[in-house]
C-alpha positions as CSV (number, residue, x, y, z in Angstrom):
1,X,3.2,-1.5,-23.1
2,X,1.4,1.8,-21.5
3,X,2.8,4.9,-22.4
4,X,0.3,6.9,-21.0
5,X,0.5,8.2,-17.4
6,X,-1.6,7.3,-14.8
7,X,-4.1,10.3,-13.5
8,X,-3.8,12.3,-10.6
9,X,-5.9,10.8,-7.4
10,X,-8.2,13.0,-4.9
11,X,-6.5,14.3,-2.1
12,X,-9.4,11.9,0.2
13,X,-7.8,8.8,-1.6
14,X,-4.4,10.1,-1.4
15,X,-5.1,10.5,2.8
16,X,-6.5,6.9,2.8
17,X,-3.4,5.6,1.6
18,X,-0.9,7.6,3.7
19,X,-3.2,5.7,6.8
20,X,-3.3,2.5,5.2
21,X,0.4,2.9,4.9
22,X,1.1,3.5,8.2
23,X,-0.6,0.2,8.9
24,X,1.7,-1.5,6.3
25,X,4.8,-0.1,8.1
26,X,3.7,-1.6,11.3
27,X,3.0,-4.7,10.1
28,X,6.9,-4.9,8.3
29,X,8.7,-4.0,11.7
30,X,6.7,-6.2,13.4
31,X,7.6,-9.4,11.1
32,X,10.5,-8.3,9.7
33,X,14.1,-8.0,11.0
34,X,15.0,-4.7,9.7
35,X,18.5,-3.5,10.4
36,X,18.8,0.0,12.5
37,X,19.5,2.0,9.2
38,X,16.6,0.9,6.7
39,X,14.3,1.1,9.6
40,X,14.9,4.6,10.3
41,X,13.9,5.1,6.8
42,X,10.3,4.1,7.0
43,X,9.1,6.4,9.6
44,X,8.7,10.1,9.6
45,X,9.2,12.0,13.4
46,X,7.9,15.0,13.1
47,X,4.0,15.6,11.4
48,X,4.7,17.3,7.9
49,X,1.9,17.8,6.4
50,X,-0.7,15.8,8.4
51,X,-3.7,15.1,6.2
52,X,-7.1,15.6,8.0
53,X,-7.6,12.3,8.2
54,X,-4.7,11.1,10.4
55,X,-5.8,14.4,12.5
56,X,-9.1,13.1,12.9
57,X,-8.1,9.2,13.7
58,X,-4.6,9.2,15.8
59,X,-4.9,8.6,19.4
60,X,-1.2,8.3,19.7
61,X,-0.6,4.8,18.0
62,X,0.0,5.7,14.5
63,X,2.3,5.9,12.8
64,X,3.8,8.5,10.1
65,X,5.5,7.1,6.9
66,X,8.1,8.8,5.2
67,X,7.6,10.7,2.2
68,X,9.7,7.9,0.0
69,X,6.8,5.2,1.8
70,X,4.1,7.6,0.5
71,X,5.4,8.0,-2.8
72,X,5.6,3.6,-3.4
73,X,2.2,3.1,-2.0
74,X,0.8,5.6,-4.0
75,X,2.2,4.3,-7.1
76,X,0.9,1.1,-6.2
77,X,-2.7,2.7,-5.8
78,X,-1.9,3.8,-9.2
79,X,-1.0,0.8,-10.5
80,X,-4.2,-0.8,-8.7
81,X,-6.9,1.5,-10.3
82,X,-5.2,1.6,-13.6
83,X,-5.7,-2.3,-14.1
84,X,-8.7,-2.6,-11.9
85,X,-10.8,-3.8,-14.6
86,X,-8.6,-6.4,-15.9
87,X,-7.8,-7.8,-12.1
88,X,-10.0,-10.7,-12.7
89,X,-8.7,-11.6,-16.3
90,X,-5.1,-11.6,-15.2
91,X,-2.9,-14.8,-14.1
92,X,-0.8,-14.3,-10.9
93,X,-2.8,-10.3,-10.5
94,X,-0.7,-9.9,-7.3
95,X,2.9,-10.1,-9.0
96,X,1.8,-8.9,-12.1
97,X,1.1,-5.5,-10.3
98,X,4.1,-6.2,-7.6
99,X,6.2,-5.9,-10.7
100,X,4.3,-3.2,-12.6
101,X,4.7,-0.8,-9.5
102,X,7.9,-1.8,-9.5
103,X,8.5,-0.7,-13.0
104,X,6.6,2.7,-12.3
105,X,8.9,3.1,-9.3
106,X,12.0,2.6,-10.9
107,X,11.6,5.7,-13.0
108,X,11.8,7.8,-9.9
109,X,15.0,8.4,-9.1
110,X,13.9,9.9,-5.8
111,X,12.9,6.9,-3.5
112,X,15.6,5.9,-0.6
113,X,18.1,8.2,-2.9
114,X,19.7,10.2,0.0
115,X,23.5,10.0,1.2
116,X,22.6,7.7,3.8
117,X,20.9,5.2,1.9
118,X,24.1,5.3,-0.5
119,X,26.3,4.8,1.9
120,X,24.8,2.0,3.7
121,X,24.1,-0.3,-0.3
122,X,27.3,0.9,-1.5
123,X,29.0,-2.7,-0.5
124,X,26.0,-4.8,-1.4
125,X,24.5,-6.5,-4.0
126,X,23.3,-4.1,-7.0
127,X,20.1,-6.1,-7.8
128,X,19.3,-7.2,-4.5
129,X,20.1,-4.3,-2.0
130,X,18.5,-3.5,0.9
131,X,16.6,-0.2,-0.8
132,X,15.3,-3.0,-3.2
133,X,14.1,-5.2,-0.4
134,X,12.6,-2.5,1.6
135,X,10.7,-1.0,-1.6
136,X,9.3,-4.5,-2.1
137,X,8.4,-5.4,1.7
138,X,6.6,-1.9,1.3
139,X,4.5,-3.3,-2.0
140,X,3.8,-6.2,-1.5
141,X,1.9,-6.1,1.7
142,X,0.0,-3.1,0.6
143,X,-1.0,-4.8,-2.8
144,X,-2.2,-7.6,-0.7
145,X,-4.2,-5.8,1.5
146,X,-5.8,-3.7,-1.6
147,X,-6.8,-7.2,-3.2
148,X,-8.2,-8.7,-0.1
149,X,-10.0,-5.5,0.2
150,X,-11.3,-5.7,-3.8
151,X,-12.0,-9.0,-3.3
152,X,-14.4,-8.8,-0.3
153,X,-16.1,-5.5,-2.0
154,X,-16.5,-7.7,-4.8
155,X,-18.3,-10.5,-2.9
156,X,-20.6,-8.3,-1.1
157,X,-21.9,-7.0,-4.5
158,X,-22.5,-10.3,-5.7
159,X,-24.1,-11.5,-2.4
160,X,-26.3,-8.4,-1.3
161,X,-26.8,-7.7,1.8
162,X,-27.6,-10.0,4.4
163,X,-30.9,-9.3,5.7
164,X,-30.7,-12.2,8.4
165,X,-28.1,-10.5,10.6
166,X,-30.7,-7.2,10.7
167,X,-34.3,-9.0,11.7
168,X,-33.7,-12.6,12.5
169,X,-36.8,-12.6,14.7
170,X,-39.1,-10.9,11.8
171,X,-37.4,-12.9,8.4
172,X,-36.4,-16.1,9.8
173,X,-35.8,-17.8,6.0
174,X,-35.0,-15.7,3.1
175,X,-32.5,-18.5,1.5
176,X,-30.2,-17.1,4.5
């Protein structure tokens, strides 16, 4: 397997995916049925650290992650651009990186490790606790969203652009 660590992303990148993110923690409290404690762990109150970005877009609707929910999506952007050229050669991409992020996760000992968060697992399953099910419901969605994201970049390369949605009075047939 890779030995080699994964380079540093630009802080632009890094922005993008505390936004994207916050979209991601949105969409898991509104499907999922989080209890009080692991929901308290997603979001962040007060603006730490506020990237440009999330200056420049809130209106008052978004929301701020935690710094544990930074830290997973980011190692799944990792995990994303470090196999982004074999993403069309690999069978099942979306668990295959699901479970690579999870394995770059793992060696952070830092992620949903406070005393409340011990507390509240202590009497549950070790292999399936609710740090464990939060960390995935934050991966999987996001990995999903990257690939759909990939995937339509990928199809407007191959397409080009569509000339017939600029002049459709002036170029009525181009094959379009």
């Amino acid at each position: 397997d890779e030995t080699t660590r994964m380079p540093e992303l630009e802080e632009f990148i890094i922005d993008i995916v505390k936004y994207t993110g916050g979209f991601i923690i949105r969409k898991i409290k509104n499907k999922s049925n989080l209890c009080g404690i692991c929901d308290l762990f997603l979001t962040q109150k007060e603006t730490v650290n506020e990237s440009l970005l999330l200056k420049l877009k809130t209106k008052g609707k978004l929301i701020n992650i935690s710094s544990d929910v930074h830290k997973i999506c980011l190692a799944a952007e990792y995990i994303i651009r470090f196999y982004s050229n074999e993403l069309l050669k690999i069978k099942n991409v979306k668990m295959y990186l699901t479970i690579k992020t999870l394995n770059e996760i793992s060696t952070d000992s830092t992620i949903f490790n406070n005393y409340e968060m011990k507390q509240h697992i202590l009497n549950q399953d070790p292999f399936n606790n609710h740090r464990r099910q939060l960390i995935q419901l934050i991966i999987e969605p996001y990995i999903s969203l990257r690939l759909n994201h990939i995937a339509k970049m990928h199809s407007l390369s191959m397409t080009g652009k569509n000339v017939r949605h600029k002049c459709t009075k002036m170029i009525l047939f181009k094959n379009q």
